[in-house]
VOTOR-189932 format. One line per 5 residues: number of its first residue (from 1); their letters; for each residue x, y, z of C-alpha. Coordinates in nm, 3 decimals. Layout:
N
NUM	A	X/Y/Z; ...
//
This chain:
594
1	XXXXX	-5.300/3.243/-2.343; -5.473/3.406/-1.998; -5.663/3.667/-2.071; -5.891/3.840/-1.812; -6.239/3.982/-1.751
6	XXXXX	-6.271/4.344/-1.638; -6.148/4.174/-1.269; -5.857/4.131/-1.365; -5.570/4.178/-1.660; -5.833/4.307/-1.932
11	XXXXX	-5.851/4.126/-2.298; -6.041/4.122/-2.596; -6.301/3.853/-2.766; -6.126/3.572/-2.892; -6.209/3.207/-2.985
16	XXXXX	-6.355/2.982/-2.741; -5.987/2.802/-2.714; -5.883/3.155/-2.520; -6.164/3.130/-2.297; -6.094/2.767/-2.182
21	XXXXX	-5.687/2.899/-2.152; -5.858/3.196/-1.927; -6.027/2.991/-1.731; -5.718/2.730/-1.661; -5.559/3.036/-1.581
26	XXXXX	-5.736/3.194/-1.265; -5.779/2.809/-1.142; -5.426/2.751/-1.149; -5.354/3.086/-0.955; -4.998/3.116/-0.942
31	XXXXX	-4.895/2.906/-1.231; -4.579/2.783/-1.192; -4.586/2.459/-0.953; -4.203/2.421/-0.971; -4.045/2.269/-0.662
36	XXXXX	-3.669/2.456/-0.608; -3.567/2.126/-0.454; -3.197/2.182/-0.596; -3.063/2.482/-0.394; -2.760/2.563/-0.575
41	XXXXX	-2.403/2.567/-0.428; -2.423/2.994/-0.427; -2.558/3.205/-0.115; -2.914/3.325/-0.226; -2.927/3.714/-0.173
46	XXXXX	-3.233/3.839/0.064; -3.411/4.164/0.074; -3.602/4.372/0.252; -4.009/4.410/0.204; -4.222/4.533/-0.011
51	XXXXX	-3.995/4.261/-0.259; -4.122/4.089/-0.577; -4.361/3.757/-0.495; -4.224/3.432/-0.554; -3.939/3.615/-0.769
56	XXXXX	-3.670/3.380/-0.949; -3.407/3.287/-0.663; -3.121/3.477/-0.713; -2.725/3.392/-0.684; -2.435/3.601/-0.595
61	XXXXX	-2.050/3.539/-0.626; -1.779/3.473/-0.890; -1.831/3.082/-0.802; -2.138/2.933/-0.946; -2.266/2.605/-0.960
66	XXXXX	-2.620/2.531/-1.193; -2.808/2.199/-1.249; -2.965/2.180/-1.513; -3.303/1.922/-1.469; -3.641/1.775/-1.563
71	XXXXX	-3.932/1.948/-1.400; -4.299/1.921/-1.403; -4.457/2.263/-1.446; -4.826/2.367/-1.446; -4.948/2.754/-1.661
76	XXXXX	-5.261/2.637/-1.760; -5.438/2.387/-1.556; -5.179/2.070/-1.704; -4.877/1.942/-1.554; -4.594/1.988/-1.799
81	XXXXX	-4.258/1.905/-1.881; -3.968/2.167/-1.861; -3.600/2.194/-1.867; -3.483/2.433/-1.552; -3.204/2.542/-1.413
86	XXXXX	-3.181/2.476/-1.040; -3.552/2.319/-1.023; -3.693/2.692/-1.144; -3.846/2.879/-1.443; -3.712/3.117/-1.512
91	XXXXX	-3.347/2.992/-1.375; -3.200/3.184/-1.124; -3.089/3.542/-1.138; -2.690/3.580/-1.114; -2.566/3.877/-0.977
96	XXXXX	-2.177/3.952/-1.036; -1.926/4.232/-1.077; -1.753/4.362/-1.342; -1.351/4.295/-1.282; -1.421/3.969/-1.166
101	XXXXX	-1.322/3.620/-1.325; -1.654/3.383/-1.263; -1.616/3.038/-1.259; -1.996/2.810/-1.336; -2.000/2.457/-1.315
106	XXXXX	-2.287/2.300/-1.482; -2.410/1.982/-1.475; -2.621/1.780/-1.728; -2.902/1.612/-1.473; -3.108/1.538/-1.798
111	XXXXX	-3.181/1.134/-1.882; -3.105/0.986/-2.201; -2.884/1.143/-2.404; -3.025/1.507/-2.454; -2.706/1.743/-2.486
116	XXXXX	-2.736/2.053/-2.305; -2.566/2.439/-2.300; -2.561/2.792/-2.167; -2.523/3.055/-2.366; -2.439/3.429/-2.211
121	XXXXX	-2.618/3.647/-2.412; -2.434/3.962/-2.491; -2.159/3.928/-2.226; -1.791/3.922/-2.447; -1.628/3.575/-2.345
126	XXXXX	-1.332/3.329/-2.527; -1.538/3.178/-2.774; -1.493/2.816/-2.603; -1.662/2.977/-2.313; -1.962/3.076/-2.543
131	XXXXX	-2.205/2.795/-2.511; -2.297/2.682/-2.861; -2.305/2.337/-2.936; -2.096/2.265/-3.258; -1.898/2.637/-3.248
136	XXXXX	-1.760/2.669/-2.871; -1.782/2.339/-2.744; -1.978/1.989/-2.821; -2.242/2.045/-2.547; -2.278/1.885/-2.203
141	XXXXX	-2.396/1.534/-2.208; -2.598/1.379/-1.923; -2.395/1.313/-1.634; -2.130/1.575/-1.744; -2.043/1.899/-1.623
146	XXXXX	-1.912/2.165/-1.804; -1.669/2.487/-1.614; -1.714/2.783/-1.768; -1.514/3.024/-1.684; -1.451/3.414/-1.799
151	XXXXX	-1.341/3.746/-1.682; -1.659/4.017/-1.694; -1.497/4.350/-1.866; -1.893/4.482/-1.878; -2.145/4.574/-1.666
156	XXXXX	-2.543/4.614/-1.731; -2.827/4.365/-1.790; -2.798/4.030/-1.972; -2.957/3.719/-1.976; -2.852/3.356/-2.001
161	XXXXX	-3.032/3.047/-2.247; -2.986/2.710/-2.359; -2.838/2.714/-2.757; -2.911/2.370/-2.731; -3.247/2.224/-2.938
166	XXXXX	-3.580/2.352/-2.813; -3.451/2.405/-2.499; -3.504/2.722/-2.442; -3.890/2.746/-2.547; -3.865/2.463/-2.242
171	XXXXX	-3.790/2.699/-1.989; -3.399/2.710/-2.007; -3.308/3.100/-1.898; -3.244/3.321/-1.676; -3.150/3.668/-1.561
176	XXXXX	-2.769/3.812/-1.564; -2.671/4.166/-1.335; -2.347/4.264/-1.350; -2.279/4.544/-1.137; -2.022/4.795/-1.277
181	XXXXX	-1.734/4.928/-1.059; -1.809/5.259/-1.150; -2.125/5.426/-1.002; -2.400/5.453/-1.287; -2.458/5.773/-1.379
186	XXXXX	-2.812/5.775/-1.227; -2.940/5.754/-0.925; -3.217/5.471/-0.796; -3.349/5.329/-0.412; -3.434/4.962/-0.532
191	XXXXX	-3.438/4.756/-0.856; -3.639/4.451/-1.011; -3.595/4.241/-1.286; -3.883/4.200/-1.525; -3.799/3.930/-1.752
196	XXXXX	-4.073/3.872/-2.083; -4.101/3.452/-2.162; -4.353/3.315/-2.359; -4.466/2.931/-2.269; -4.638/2.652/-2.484
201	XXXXX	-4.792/2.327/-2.341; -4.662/2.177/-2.633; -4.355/1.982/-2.719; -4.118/2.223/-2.853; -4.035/2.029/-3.109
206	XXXXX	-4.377/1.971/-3.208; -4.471/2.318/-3.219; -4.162/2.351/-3.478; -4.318/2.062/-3.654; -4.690/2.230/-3.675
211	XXXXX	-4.462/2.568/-3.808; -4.360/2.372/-4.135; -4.669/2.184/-4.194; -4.929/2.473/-4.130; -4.716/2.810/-4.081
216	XXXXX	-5.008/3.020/-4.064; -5.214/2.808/-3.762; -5.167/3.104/-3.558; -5.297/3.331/-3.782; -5.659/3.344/-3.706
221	XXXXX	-5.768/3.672/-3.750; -5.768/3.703/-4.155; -5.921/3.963/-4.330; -6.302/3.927/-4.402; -6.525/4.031/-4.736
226	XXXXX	-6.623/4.323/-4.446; -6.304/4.489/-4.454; -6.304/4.445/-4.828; -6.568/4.675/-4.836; -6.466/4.903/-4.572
231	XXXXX	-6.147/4.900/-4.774; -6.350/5.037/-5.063; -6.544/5.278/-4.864; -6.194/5.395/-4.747; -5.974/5.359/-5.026
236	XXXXX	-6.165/5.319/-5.339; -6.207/5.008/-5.570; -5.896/5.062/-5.792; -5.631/5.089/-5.477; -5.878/4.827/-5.291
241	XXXXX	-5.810/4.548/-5.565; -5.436/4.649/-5.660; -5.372/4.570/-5.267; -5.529/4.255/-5.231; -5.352/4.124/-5.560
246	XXXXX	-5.052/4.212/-5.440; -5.098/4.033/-5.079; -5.200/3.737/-5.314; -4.935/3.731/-5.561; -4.651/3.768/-5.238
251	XXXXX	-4.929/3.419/-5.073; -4.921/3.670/-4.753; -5.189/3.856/-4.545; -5.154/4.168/-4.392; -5.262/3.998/-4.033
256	XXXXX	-4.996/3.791/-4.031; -4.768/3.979/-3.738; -4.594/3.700/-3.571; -4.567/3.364/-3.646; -4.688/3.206/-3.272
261	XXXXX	-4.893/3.431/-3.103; -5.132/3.437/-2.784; -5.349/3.167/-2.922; -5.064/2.921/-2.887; -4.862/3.116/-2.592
266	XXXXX	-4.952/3.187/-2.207; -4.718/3.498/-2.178; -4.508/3.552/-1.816; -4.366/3.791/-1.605; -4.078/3.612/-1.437
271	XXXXX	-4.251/3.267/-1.467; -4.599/3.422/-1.374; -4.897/3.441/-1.546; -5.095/3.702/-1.508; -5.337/3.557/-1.310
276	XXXXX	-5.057/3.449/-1.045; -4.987/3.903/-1.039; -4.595/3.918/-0.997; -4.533/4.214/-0.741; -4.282/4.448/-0.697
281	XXXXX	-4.249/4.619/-0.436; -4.212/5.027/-0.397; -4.224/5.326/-0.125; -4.358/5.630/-0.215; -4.110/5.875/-0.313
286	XXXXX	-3.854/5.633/-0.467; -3.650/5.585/-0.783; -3.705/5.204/-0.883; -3.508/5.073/-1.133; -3.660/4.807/-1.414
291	XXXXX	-3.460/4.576/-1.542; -3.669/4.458/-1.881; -3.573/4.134/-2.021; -3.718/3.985/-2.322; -3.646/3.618/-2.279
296	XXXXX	-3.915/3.513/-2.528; -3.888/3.238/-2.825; -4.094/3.424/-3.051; -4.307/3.727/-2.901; -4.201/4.082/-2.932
301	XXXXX	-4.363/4.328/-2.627; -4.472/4.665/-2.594; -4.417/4.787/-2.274; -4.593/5.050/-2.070; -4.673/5.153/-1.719
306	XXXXX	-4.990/5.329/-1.722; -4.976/5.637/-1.517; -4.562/5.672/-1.522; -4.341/5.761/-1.725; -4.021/5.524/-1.830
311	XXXXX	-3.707/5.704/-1.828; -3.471/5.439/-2.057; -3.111/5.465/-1.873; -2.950/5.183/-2.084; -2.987/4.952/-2.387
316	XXXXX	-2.883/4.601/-2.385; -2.677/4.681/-2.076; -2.509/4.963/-2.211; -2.567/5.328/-2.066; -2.720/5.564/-2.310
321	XXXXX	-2.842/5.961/-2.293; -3.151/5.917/-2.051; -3.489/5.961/-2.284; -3.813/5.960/-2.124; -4.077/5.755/-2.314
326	XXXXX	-4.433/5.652/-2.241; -4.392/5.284/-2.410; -4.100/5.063/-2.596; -4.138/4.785/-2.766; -3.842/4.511/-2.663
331	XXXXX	-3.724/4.303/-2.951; -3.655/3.905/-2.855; -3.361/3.900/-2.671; -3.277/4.277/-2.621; -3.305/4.445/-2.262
336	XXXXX	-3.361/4.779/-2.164; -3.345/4.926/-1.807; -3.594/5.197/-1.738; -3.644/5.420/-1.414; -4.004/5.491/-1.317
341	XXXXX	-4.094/5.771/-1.011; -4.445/5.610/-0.885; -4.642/5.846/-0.714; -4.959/5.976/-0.644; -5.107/5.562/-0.634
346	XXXXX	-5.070/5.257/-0.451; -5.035/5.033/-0.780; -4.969/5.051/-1.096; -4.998/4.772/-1.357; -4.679/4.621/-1.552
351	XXXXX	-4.834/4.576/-1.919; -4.652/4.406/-2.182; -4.892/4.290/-2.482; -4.743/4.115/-2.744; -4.740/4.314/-3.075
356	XXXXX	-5.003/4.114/-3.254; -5.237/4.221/-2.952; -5.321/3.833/-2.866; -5.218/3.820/-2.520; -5.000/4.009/-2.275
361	XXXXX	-4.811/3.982/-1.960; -4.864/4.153/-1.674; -4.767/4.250/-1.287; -4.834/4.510/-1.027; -4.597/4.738/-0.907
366	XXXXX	-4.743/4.787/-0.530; -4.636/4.947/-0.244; -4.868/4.671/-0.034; -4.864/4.306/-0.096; -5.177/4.210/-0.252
371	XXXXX	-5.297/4.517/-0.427; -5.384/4.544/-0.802; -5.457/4.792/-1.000; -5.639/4.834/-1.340; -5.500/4.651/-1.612
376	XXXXX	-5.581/4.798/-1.952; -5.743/4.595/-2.283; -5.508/4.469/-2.552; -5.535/4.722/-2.807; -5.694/4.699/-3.149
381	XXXXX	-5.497/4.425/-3.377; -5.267/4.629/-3.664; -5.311/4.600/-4.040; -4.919/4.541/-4.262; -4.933/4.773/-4.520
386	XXXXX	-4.694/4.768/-4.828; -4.468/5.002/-4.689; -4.420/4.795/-4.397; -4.255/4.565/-4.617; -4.025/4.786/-4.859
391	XXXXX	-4.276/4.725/-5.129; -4.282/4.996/-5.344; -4.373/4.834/-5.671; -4.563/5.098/-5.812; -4.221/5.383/-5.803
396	XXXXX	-3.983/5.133/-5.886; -4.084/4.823/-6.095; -4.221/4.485/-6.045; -3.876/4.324/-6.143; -3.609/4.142/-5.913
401	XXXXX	-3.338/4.330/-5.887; -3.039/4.135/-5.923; -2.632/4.244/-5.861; -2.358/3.959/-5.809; -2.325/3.871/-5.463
406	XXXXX	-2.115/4.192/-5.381; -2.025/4.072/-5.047; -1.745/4.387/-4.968; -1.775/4.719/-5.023; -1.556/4.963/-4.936
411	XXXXX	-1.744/5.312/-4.980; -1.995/5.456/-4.721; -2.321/5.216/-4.658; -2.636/5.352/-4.896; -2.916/5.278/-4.711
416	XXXXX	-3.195/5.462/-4.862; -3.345/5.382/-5.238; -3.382/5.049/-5.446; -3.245/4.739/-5.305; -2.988/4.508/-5.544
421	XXXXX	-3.027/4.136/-5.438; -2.782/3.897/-5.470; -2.793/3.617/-5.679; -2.839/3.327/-5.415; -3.172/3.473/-5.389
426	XXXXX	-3.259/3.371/-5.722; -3.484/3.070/-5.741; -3.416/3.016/-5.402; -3.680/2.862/-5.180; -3.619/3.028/-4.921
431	XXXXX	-3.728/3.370/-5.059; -4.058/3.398/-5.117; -4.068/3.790/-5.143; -3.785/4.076/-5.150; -3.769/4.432/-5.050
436	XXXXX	-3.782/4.683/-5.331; -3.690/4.958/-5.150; -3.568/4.951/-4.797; -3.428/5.245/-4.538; -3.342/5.217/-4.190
441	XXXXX	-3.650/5.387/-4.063; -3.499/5.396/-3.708; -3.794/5.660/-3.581; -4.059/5.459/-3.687; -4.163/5.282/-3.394
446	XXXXX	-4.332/5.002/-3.555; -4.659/4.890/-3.676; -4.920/4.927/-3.357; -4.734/5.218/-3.248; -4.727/5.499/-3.523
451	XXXXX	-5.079/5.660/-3.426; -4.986/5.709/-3.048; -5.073/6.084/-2.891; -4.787/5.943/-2.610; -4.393/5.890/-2.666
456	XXXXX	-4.289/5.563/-2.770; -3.921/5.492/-2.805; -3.762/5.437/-3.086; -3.396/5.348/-3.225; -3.359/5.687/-3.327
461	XXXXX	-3.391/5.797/-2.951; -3.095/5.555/-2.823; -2.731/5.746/-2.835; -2.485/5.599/-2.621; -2.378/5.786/-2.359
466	XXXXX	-1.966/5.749/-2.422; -1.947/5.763/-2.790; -1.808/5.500/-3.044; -1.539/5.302/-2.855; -1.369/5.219/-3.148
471	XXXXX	-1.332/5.567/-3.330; -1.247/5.374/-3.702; -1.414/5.432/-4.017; -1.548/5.043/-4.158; -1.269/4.901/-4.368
476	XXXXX	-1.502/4.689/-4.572; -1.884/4.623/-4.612; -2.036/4.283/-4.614; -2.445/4.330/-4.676; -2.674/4.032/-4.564
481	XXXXX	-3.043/3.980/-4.668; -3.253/3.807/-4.431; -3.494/3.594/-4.640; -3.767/3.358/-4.562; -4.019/3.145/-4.745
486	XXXXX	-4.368/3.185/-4.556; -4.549/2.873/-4.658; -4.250/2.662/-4.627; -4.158/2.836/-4.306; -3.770/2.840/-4.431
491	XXXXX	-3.528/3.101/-4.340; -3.211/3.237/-4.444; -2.930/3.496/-4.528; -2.898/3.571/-4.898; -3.129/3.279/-4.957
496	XXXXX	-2.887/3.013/-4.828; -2.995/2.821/-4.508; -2.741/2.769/-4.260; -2.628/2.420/-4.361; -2.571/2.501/-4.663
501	XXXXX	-2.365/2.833/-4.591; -1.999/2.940/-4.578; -1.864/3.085/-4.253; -1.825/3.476/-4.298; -1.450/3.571/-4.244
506	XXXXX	-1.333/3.866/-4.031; -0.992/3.997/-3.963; -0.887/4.026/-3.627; -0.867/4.348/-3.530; -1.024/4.468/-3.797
511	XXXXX	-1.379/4.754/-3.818; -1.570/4.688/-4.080; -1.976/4.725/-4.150; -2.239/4.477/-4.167; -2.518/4.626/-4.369
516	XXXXX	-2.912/4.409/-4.281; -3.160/4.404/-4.532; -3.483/4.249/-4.434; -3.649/4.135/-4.724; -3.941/3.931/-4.510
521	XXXXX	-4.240/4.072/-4.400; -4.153/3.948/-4.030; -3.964/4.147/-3.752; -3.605/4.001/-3.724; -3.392/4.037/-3.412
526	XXXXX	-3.027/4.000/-3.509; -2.777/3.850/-3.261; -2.392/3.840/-3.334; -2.188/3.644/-3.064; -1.855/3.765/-2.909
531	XXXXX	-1.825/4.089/-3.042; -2.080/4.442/-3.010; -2.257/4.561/-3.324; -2.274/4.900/-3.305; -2.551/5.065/-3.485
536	XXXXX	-2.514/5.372/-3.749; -2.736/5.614/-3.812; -2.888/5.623/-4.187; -2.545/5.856/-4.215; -2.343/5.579/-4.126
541	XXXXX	-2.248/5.776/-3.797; -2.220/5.541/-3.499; -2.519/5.515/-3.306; -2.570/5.332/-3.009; -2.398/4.971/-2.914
546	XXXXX	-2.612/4.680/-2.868; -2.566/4.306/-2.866; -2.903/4.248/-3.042; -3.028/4.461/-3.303; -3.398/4.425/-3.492
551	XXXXX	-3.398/4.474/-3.831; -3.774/4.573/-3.933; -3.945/4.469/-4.210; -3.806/4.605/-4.565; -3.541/4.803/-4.342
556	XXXXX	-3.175/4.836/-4.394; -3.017/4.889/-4.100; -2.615/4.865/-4.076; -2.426/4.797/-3.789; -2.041/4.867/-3.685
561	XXXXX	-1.828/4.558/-3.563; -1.465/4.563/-3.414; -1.349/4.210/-3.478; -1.210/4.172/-3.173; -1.283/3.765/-3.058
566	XXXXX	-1.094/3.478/-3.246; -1.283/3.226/-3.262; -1.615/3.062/-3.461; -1.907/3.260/-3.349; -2.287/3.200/-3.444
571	XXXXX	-2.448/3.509/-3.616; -2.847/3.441/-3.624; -3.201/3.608/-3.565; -3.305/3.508/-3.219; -3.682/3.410/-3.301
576	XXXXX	-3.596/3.020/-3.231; -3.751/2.880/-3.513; -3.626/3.090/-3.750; -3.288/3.020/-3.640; -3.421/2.643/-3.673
581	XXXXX	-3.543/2.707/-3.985; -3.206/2.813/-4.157; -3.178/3.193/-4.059; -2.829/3.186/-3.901; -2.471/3.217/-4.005
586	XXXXX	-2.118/3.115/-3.853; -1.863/3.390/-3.877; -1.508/3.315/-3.801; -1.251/3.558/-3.668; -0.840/3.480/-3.720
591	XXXX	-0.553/3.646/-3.808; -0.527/3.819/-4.106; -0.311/3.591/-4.393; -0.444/3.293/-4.236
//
């Protein structure tokens, strides 16, 4: 993690570990020591100053060729090991437009025999064009290419990853633009992409490792016999002592936000720390366009711009009804593209902490090269609280609440009141807690964010701007509970890891509802490949559309999907190693009678 004195991106006191990161950190300056030594087969687009420093190289055209390579990278002061794309971290940017067929070769340069992939995250492709070892394809061995090769019906933001291994905490992503045919219905004089990573010096797969064996390494800032008392002083004895039985009965602690946090992480702003101060470049007077990107493994953001307002044009490249926030918080994997009017100041400061307030990313939005302007503090580190969770023991019982696994349903979704569980949950280990009663609580924006004088978006805020494409009531219902086992750092559906699980089945053509239940105390960012899941209201009305949807803790939140992809597709959360761990599900579309 880089944290910074009042000279540069402000922090907090942490252990001596963050100091020695800090330090690493301003010595290294820019960071990233990668060498773009493979220039790609595609034109790189130029533009005109003030333009972002040292910004990801960026390649146009429907005909794209990527290597993907071994490269020694350097965040903190070490020379490390990464997988790139094209020598650089992040990969490059690919700009295309919608209408056009794209065709992207790419090559394995990796020794050995380490398979690789790219997935395109949240653009709708043939499923053997979808990049997932095992489901599309078999991968792309060293010395192999692999032509991918689909026509873009969408427009908006996306991003691209490995879905092969670890690869992806290595370095193995990139930005997607596709630029629609159709004017946008809003106006803007320049763009940048902002894309959220988090880094470890660490082997991937070691980190993974450490997960299982100590799950709670990160944690390190575990309540104390002070705020026992301050609890008391607050609270009173009786409420005081009920709480802390219950965090020790569930083996949890209300601290415990993420599972890899800033004491593990260096966070970056398209491959920079914050030292290294990515700039964008503005005049006064203009309309810039963000696009936000959260390419992390494991780190959710809250983003703000201190001093302008963020005016959220679409979500997860999809054009919604402009609403004009303060802050967001971006969910792994989800993208949201903001306009900001800076005025008034030379600089203002790109801030994106991650939610457990251990570290941040940051850059300058500058109309000069060079300038910086103040960065604020991480704010104070949020308490979980019972209702966080969807534990409400004390209206509605301390017993499970079993029903048979009622996988369809064919009546409107009930997403308010007590929670039924199915029975694969039982004496599962992976479940080491359940929701007792869960709601979709779409305008609550989230622990960290509730006490806020300012605007901070929320799901409830996000209407698509053309309506529900579709127009169909559901057919059917299938409910999923996302489950997890903390101390064994095991995660599921319904209990059942992912190797021991049965494809889901859709119908071709058909609309039905997938009803979420988190019953973890973690933050869950849903992904479903091929197809859109459209999100209801907690009236079952359609929403807004999204490829990646996060599912809060003890929240039930139901989505709308047109089964409109044959194919095998992977259905997962998109925190890496709790799709690792077992949290992730194939679903298979055919023809009905098949």
């Amino acid at each position: 993690m880089t944290l910074f004195s009042s000279a540069g991106c402000g922090g907090a006191a942490l252990p001596d570990v963050s100091r020695r990161r800090f330090v690493q950190g301003l010595a290294q300056g820019l960071g990233l020591s990668v060498g773009l030594s493979v220039a790609g087969r595609a034109s790189a687009a130029t533009a005109t100053f003030p333009r972002a420093s040292h910004a990801p190289q960026m390649l146009t055209g429907p005909d794209l060729a990527l290597d993907i390579g071994a490269t020694r990278v350097n965040f903190t002061g070490r020379d490390r090991p990464a997988i790139t794309v094209n020598g650089g971290l992040p990969g490059p940017t690919l700009r295309w437009r919608q209408g056009d067929t794209v065709t992207v070769r790419v090559t394995n340069r990796l020794s050995g025999h380490v398979q690789t992939s790219l997935h395109w995250h949240g653009i709708q492709l043939p499923a053997n064009m979808d990049g997932v070892p095992g489901m599309s394809f078999d991968g792309i061995y060293p010395g192999q290419a692999y032509l991918y090769r689909f026509h873009l019906r969408q427009a908006g933001t996306y991003w691209y990853h490995s879905h092969s291994l670890h690869q992806e905490q290595a370095g193995l992503y990139g930005a997607i633009i596709v630029d629609p045919v159709a004017p946008a219905p809003y106006r803007y004089d320049r763009e940048h992409v902002v894309l959220l990573s988090d880094w470890t010096d660490l082997d991937p797969a070691a980190l993974y490792s450490r997960l299982k064996k100590m799950p709670s390494y990160d944690n390190m800032f575990r309540r104390t016999v002070g705020d026992f008392l301050s609890d008391i002083r607050n609270y009173g004895w009786d409420a005081t002592v009920a709480d802390r039985k219950m965090w020790g009965r569930m083996r949890m602690t209300p601290t415990d936000l993420s599972d890899v946090n800033g004491l593990t992480y260096t966070y970056l702003m398209n491959g920079h720390t914050p030292a290294a101060n990515w700039e964008a470049g503005f005049r006064q007077g203009e309309r810039v366009l963000l696009r936000l990107i959260n390419a992390a493994n494991m780190s959710y953001f809250d983003f703000r711009i201190p001093g302008l307002k963020l005016t959220v044009v679409a979500a997860d490249g999809q054009y919604v009804h402009p609403v004009t926030v303060d802050e967001l918080r971006i969910g792994v994997a989800e993208t949201y593209d903001v306009i900001v009017e800076p005025v008034g100041q030379d600089a203002f400061t790109l801030f994106a902490q991650d939610m457990g307030r251990t570290g941040f990313a940051c850059g300058t939005l500058t109309s000069r090269p060079g300038l910086r302007a103040e960065v604020p503090p991480l704010d104070p580190r949020p308490i979980l609280a019972m209702k966080d969770m969807g534990m409400d023991h004390a209206a509605h019982g301390k017993r499970d609440r079993y029903a048979g696994f009622v996988a369809e349903r064919r009546d409107a979704p009930v997403l308010k009141g007590p929670v039924s569980h199915p029975r694969t949950e039982r004496n599962s280990t992976y479940v080491d807690m359940q929701a007792m009663v869960a709601q979709p609580r779409l305008s609550d924006p989230g622990v960290g964010l509730r006490d806020r004088e300012t605007k901070v978006l929320t799901y409830a805020d996000l209407h698509s701007l053309d309506g529900d494409p579709d127009g169909r009531d559901p057919g059917r219902t299938i409910e999923l509970h996302l489950t997890g086992n903390m101390e064994r750092f095991a995660w599921a559906f319904d209990g059942v890891p992912f190797m021991d699980a049965r494809p889901l089945r859709f119908n071709y053509g058909e609309r039905l509802r997938v009803v979420l239940v988190n019953d973890t105390m973690m933050h869950h960012p849903v992904h479903l490949h091929g197809m859109w899941s459209d999100l209801e209201d907690d009236r079952g009305a359609f929403q807004v559309r999204k490829h990646t949807v996060d599912i809060a803790p003890g929240s039930r939140r139901s989505c709308r999907v047109t089964a409109d992809a044959l194919g095998r597709w992977a259905y997962h959360c998109h925190l890496l190693y709790h799709m690792d761990g077992g949290m992730m599900r194939e679903v298979v579309v055919e023809e009905a009678g098949r």
